[in-house]
Chimera marker file (.cmm) of the C-alpha trace (Angstrom):
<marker_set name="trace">
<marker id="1" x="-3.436" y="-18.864" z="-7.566" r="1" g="1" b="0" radius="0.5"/>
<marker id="2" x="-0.470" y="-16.470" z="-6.349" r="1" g="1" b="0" radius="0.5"/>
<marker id="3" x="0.503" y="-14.150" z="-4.079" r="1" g="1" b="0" radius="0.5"/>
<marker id="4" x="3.307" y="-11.825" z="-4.420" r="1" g="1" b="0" radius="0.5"/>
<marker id="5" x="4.869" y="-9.909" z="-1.448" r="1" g="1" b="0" radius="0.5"/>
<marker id="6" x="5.991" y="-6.049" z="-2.008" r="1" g="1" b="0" radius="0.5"/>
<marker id="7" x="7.638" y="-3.353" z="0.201" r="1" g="1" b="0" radius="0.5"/>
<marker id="8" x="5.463" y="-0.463" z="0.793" r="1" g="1" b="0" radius="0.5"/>
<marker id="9" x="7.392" y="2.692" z="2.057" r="1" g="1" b="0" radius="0.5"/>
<marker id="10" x="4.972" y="5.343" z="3.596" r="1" g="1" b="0" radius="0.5"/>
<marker id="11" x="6.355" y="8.905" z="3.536" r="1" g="1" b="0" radius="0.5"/>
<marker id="12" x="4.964" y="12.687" z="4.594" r="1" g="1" b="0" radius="0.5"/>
<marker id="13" x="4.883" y="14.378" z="1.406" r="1" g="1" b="0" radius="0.5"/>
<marker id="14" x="7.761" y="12.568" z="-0.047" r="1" g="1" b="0" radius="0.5"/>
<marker id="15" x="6.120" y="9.978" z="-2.060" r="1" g="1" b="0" radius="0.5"/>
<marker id="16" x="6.085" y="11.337" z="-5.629" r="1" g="1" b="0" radius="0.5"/>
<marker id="17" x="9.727" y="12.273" z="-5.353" r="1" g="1" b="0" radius="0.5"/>
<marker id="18" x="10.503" y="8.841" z="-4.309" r="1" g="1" b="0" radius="0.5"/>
<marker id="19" x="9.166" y="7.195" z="-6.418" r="1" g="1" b="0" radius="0.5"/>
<marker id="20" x="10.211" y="9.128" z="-9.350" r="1" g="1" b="0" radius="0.5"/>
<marker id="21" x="13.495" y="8.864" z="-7.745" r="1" g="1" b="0" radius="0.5"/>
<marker id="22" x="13.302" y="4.826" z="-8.342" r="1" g="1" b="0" radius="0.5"/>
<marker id="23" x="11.954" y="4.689" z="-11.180" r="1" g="1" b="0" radius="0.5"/>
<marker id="24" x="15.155" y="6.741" z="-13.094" r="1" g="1" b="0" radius="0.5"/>
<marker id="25" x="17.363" y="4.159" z="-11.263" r="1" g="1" b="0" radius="0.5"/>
<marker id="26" x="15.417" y="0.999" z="-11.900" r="1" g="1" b="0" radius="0.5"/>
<marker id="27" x="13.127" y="1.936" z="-14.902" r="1" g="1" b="0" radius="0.5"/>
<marker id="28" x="9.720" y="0.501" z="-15.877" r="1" g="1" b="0" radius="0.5"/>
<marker id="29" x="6.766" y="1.955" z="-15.154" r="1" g="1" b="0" radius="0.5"/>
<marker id="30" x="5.808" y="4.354" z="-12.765" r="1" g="1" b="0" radius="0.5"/>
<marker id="31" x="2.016" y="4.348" z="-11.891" r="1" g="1" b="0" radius="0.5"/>
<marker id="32" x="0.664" y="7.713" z="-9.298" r="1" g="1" b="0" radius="0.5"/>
<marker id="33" x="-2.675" y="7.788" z="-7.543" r="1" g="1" b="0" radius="0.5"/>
<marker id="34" x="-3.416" y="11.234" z="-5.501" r="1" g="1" b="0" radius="0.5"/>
<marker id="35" x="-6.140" y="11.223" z="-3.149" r="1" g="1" b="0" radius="0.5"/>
<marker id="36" x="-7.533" y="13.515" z="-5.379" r="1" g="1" b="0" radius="0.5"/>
<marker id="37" x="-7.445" y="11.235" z="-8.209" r="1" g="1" b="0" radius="0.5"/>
<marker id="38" x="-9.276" y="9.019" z="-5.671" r="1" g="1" b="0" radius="0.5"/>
<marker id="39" x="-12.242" y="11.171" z="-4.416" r="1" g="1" b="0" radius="0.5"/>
<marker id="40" x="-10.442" y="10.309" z="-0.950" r="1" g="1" b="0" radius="0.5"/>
<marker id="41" x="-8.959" y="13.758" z="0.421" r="1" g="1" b="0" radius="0.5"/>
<marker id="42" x="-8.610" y="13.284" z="3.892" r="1" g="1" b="0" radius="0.5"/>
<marker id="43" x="-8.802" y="16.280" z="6.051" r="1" g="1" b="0" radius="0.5"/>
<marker id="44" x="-6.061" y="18.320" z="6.467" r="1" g="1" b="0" radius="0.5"/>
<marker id="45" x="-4.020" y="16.439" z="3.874" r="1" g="1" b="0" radius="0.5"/>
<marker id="46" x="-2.710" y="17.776" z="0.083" r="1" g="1" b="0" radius="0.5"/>
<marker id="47" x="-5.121" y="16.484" z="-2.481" r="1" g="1" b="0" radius="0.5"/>
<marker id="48" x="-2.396" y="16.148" z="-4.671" r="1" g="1" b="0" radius="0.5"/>
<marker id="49" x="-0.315" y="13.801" z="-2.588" r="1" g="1" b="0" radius="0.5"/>
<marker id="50" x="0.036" y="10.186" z="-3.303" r="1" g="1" b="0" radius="0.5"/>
<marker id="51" x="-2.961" y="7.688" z="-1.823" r="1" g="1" b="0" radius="0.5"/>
<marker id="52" x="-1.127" y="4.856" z="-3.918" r="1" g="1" b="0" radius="0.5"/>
<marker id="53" x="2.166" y="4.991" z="-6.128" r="1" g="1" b="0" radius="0.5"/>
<marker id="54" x="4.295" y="2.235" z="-7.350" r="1" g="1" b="0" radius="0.5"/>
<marker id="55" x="7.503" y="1.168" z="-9.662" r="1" g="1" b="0" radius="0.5"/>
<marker id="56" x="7.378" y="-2.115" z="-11.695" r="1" g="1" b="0" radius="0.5"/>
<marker id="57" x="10.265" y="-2.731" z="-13.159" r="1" g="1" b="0" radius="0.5"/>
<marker id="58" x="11.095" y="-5.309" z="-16.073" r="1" g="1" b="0" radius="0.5"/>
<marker id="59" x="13.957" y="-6.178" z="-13.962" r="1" g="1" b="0" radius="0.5"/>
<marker id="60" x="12.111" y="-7.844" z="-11.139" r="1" g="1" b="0" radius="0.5"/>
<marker id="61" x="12.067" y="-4.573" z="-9.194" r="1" g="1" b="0" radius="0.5"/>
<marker id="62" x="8.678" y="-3.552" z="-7.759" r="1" g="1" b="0" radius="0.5"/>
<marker id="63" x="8.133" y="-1.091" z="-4.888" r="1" g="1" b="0" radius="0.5"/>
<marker id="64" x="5.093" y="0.719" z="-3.516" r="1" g="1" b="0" radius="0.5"/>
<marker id="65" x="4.369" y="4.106" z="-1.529" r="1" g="1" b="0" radius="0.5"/>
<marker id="66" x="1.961" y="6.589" z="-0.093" r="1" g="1" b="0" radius="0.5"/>
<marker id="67" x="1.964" y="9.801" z="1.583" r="1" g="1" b="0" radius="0.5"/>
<marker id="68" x="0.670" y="9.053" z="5.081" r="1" g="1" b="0" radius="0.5"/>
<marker id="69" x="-2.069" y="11.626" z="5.852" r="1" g="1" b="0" radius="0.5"/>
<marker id="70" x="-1.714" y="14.571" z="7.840" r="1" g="1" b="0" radius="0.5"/>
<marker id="71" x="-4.103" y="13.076" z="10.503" r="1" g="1" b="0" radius="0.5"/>
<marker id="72" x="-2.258" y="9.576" z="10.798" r="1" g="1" b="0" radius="0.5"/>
<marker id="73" x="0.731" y="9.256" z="12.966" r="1" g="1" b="0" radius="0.5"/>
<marker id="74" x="3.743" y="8.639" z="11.317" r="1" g="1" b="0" radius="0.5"/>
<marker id="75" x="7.303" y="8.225" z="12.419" r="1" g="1" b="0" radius="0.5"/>
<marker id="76" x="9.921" y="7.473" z="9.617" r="1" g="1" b="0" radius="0.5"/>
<marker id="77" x="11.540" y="5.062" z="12.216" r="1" g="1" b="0" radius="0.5"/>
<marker id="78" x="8.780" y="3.243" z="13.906" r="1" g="1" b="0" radius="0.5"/>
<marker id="79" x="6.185" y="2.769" z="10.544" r="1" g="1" b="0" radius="0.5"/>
<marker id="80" x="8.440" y="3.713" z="7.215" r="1" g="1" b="0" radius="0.5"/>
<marker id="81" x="7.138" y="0.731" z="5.322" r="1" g="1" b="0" radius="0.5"/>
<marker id="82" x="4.383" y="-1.782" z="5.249" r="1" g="1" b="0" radius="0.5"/>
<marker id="83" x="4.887" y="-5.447" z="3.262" r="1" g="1" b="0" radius="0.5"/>
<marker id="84" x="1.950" y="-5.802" z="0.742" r="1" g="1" b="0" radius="0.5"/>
<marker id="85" x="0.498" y="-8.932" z="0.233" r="1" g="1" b="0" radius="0.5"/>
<marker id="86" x="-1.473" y="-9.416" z="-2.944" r="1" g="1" b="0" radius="0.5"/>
<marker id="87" x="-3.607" y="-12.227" z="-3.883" r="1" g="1" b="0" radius="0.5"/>
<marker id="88" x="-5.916" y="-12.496" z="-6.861" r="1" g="1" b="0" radius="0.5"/>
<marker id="89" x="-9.284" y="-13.559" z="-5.447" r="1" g="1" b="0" radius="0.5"/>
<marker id="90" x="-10.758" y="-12.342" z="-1.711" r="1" g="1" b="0" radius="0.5"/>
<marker id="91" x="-10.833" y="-16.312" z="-0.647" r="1" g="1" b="0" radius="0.5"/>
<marker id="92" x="-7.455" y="-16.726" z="-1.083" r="1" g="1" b="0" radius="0.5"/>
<marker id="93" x="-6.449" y="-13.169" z="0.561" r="1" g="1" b="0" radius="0.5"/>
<marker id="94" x="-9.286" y="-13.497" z="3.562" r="1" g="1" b="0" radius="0.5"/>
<marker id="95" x="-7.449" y="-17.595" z="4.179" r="1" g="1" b="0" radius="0.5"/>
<marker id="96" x="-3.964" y="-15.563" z="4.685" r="1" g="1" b="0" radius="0.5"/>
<marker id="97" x="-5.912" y="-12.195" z="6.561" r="1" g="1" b="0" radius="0.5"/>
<marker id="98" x="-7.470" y="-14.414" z="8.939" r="1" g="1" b="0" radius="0.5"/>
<marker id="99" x="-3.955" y="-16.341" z="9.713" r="1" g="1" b="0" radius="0.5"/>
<marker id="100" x="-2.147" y="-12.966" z="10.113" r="1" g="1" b="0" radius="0.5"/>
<marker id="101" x="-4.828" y="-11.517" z="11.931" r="1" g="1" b="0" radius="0.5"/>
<marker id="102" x="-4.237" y="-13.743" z="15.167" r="1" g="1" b="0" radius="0.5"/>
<marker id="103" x="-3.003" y="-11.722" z="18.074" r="1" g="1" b="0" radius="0.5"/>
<marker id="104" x="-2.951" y="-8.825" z="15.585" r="1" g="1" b="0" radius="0.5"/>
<marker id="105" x="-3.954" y="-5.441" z="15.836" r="1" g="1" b="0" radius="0.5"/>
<marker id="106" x="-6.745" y="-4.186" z="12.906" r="1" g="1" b="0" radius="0.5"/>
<marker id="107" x="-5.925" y="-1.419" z="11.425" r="1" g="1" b="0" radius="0.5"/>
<marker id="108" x="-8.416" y="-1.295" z="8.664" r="1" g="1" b="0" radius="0.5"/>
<marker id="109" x="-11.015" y="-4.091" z="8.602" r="1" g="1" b="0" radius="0.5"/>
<marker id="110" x="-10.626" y="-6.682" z="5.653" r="1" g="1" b="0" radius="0.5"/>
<marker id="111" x="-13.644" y="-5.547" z="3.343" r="1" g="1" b="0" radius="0.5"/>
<marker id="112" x="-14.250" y="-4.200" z="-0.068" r="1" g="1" b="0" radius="0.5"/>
<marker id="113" x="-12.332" y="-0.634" z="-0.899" r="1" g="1" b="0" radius="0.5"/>
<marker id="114" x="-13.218" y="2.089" z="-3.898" r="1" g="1" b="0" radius="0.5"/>
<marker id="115" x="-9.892" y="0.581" z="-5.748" r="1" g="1" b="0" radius="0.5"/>
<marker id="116" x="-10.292" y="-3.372" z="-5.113" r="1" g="1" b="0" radius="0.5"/>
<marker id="117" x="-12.725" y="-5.647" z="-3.863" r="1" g="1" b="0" radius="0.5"/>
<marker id="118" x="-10.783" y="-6.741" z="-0.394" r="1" g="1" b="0" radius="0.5"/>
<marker id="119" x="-8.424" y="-4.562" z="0.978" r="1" g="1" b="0" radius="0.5"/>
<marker id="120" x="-7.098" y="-4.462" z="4.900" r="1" g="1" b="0" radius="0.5"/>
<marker id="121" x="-4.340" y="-3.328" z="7.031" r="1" g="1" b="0" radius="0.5"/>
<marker id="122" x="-3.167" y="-5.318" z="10.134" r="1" g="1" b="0" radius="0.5"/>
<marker id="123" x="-0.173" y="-4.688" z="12.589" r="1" g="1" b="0" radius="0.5"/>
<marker id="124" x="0.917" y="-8.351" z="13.283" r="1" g="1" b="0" radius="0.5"/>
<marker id="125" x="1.684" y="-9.747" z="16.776" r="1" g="1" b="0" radius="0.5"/>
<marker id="126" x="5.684" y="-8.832" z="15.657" r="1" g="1" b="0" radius="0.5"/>
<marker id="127" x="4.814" y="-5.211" z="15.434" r="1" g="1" b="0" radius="0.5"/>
<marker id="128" x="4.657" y="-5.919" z="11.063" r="1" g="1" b="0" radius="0.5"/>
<marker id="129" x="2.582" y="-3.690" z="8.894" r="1" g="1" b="0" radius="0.5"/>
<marker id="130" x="0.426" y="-6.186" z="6.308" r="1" g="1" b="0" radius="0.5"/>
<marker id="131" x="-1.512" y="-4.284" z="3.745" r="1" g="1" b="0" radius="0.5"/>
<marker id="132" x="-3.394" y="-6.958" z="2.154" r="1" g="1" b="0" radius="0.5"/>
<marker id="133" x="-5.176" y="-6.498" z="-0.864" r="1" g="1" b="0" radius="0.5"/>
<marker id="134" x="-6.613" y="-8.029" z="-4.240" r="1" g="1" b="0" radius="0.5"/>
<marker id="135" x="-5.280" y="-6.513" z="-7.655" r="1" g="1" b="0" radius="0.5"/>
<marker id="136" x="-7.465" y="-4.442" z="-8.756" r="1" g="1" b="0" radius="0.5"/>
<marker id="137" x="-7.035" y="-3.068" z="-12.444" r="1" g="1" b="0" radius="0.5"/>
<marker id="138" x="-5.519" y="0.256" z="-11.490" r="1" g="1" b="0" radius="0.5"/>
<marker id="139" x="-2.979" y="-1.950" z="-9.509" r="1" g="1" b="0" radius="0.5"/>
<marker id="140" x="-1.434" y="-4.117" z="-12.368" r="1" g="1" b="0" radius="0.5"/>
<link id1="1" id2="2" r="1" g="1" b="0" radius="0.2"/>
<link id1="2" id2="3" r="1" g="1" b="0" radius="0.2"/>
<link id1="3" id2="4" r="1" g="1" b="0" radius="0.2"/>
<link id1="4" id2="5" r="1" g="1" b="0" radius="0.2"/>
<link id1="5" id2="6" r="1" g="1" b="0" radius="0.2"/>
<link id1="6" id2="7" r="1" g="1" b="0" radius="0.2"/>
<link id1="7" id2="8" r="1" g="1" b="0" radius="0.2"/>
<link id1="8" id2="9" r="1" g="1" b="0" radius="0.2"/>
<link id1="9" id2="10" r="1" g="1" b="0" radius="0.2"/>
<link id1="10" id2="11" r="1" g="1" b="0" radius="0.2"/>
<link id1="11" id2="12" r="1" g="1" b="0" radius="0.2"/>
<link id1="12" id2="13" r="1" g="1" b="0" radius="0.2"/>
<link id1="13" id2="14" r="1" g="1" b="0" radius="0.2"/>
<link id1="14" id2="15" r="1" g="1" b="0" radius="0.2"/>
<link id1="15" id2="16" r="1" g="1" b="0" radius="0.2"/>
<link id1="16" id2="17" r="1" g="1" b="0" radius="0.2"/>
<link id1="17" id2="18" r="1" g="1" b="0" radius="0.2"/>
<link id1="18" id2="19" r="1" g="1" b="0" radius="0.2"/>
<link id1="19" id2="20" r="1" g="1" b="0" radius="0.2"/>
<link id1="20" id2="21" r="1" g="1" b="0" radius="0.2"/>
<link id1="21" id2="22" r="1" g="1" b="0" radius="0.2"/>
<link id1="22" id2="23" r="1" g="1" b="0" radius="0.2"/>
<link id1="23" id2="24" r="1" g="1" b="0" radius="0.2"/>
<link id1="24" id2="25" r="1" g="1" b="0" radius="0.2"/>
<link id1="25" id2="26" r="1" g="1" b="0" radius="0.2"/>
<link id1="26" id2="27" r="1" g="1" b="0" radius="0.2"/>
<link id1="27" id2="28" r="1" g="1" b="0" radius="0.2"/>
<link id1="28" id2="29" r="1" g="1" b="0" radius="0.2"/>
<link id1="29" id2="30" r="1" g="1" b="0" radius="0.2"/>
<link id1="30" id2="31" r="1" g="1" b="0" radius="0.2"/>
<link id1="31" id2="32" r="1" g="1" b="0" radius="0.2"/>
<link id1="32" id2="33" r="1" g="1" b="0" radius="0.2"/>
<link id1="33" id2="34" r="1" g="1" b="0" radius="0.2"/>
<link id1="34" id2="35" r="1" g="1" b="0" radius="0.2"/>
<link id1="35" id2="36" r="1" g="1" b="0" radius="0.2"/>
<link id1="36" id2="37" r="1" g="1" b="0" radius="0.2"/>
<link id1="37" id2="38" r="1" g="1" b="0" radius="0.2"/>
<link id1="38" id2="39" r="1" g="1" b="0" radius="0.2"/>
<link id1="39" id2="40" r="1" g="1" b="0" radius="0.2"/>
<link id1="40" id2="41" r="1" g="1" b="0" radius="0.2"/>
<link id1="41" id2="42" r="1" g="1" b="0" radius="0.2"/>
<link id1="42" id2="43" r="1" g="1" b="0" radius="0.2"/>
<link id1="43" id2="44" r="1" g="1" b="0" radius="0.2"/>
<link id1="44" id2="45" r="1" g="1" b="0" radius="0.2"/>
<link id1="45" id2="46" r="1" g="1" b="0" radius="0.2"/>
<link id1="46" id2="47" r="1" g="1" b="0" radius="0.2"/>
<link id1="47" id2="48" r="1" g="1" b="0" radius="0.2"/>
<link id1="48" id2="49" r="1" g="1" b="0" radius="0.2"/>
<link id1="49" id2="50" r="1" g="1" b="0" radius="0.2"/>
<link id1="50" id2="51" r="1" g="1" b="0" radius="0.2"/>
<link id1="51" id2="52" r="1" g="1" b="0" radius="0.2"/>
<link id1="52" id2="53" r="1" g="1" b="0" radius="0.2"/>
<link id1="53" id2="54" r="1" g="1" b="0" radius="0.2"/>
<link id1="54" id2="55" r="1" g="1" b="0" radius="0.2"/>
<link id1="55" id2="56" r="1" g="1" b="0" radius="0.2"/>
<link id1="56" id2="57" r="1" g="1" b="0" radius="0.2"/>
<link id1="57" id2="58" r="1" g="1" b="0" radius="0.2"/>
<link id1="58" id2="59" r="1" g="1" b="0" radius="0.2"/>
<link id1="59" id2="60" r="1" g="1" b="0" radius="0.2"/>
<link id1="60" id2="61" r="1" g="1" b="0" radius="0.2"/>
<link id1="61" id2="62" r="1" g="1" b="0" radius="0.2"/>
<link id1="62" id2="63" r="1" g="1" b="0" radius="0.2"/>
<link id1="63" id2="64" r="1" g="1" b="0" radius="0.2"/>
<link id1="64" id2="65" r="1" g="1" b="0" radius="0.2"/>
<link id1="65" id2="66" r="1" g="1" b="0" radius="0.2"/>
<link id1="66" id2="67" r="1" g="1" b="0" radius="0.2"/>
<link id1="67" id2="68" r="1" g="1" b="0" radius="0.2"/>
<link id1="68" id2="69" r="1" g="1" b="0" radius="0.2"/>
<link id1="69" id2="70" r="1" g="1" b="0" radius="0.2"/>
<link id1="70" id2="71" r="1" g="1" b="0" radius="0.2"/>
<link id1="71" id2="72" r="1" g="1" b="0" radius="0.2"/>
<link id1="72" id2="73" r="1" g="1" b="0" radius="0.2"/>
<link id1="73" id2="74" r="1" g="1" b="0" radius="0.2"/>
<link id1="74" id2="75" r="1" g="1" b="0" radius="0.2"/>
<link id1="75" id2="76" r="1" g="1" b="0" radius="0.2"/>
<link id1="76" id2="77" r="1" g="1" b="0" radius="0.2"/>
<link id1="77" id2="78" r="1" g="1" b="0" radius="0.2"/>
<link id1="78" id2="79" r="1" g="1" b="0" radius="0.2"/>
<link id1="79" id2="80" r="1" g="1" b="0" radius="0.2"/>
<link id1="80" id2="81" r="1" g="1" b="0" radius="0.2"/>
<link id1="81" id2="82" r="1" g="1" b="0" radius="0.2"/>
<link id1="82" id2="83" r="1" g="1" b="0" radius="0.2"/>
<link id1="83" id2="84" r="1" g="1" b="0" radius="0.2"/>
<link id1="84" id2="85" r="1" g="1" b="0" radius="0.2"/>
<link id1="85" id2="86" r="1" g="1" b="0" radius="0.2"/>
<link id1="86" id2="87" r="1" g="1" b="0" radius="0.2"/>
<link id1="87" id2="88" r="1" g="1" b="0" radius="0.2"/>
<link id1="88" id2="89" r="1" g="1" b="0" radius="0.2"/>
<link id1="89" id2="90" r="1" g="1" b="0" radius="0.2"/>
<link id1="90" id2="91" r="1" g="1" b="0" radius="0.2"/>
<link id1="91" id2="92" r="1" g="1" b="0" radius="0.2"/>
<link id1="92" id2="93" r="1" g="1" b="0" radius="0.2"/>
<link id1="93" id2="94" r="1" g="1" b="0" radius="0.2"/>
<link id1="94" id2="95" r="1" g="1" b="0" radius="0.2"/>
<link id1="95" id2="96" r="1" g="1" b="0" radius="0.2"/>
<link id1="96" id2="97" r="1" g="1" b="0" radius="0.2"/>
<link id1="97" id2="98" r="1" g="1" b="0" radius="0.2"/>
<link id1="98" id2="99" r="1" g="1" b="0" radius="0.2"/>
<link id1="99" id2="100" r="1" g="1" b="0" radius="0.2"/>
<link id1="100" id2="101" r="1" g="1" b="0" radius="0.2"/>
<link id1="101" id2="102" r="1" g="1" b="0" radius="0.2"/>
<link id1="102" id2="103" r="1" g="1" b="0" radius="0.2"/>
<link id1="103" id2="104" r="1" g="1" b="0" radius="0.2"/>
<link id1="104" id2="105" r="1" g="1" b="0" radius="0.2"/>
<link id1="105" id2="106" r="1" g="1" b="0" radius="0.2"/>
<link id1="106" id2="107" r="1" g="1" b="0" radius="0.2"/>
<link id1="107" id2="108" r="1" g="1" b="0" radius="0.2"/>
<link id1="108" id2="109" r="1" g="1" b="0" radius="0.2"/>
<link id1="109" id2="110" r="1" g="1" b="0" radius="0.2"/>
<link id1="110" id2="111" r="1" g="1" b="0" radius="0.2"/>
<link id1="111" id2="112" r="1" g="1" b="0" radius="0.2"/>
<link id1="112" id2="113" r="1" g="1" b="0" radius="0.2"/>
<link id1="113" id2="114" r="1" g="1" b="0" radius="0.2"/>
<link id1="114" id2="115" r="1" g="1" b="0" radius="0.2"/>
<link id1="115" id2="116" r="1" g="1" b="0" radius="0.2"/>
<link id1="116" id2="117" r="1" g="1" b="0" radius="0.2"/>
<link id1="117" id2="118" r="1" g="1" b="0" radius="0.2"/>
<link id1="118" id2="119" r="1" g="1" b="0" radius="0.2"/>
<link id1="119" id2="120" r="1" g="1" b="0" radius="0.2"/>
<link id1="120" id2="121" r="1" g="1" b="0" radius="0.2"/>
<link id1="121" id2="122" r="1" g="1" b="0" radius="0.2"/>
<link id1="122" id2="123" r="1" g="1" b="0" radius="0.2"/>
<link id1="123" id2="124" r="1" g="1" b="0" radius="0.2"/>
<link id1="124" id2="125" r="1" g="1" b="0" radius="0.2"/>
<link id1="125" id2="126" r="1" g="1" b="0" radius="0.2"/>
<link id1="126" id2="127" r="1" g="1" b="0" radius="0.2"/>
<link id1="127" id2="128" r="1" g="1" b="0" radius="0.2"/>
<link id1="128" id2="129" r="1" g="1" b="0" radius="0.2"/>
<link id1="129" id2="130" r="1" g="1" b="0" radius="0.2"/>
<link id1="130" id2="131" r="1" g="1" b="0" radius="0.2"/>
<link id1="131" id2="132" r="1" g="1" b="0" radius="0.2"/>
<link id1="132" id2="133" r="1" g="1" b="0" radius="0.2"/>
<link id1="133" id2="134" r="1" g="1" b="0" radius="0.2"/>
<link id1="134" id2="135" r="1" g="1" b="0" radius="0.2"/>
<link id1="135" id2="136" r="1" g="1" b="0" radius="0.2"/>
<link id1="136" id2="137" r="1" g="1" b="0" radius="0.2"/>
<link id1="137" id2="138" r="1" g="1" b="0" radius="0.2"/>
<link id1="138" id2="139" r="1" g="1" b="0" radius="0.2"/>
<link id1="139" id2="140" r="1" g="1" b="0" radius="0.2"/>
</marker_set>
C-alpha cells in the first residue's frame, strides 16, 4: 500500500483557468469535473464550475483544484489550498483519518462519497486543510 500527498488549490470561479493554465506549462493530462458533471450543483453556485480538476504530469508534477461554492466561505489567504492525501483502500485511509483527526476540526465526516468509497475533510489542530480520500477511477 501507498499514499501520495497532493496540493489542492481551491479558487472562486478560477479553477478551469488554472488549471488549464498548468497544464500548458507542465503538460500531461488535464482531467475537469463540474458539479454538473457530478449531479452535485450546490445552491447558488455555476453548474459548470469545477467540483474536482487536476494536472498529472509525466514529469512528476500533479496538482488539484475546485471552485469553492458560492455558499462556502472562502478567503484566498486564509483557505487557498488543501493537501490531499490519497490512499488505495478505506483501512489504510480511516488508520491515517483517525490520527489526523485528533484535536481536529471535521469538516466533512470520513464516509463513502458519489466519486470514491471514503472521502473526508478535516482542519487539523495546525489550522491544515486534509482532504482525504481513496482513488476512485475518475481520480487516476
Amino acid at each position: 500500500m501507498s499514499v501520495t500527498t497532493t496540493t489542492h488549490v481551491n479558487f472562486r470561479g478560477d479553477a478551469r483557468a488554472a488549471l488549464e493554465f498548468y497544464h500548458r506549462v507542465f503538460g500531461g493530462h488535464l482531467a475537469v469535473v463540474t458539479y454538473r458533471d457530478a449531479g452535485t450543483v450546490p445552491e447558488g453556485s455555476t453548474a459548470d464550475q469545477v467540483m474536482w480538476g487536476q494536472v498529472r504530469a509525466e514529469n512528476g508534477f500533479h496538482v488539484m483544484a475546485y471552485d469553492v461554492p458560492a455558499g462556502v466561505a472562502h478567503d484566498r489567504g486564509e483557505n487557498s489550498f488543501f493537501v490531499s492525501l490519497r490512499g488505495e483502500t478505506v483501512p489504510e485511509v480511516t488508520g491515517y483519518w483517525d490520527a489526523l483527526a485528533e484535536g481536529a476540526t471535521v469538516v466533512v465526516p470520513l464516509g463513502p462519497a458519489g466519486w470514491s468509497p471514503a472521502y473526508g475533510m478535516l482542519r487539523d489542530r495546525f489550522g491544515v486543510v486534509w482532504v482525504v480520500d481513496v482513488a476512485g477511477d475518475a481520480q487516476g
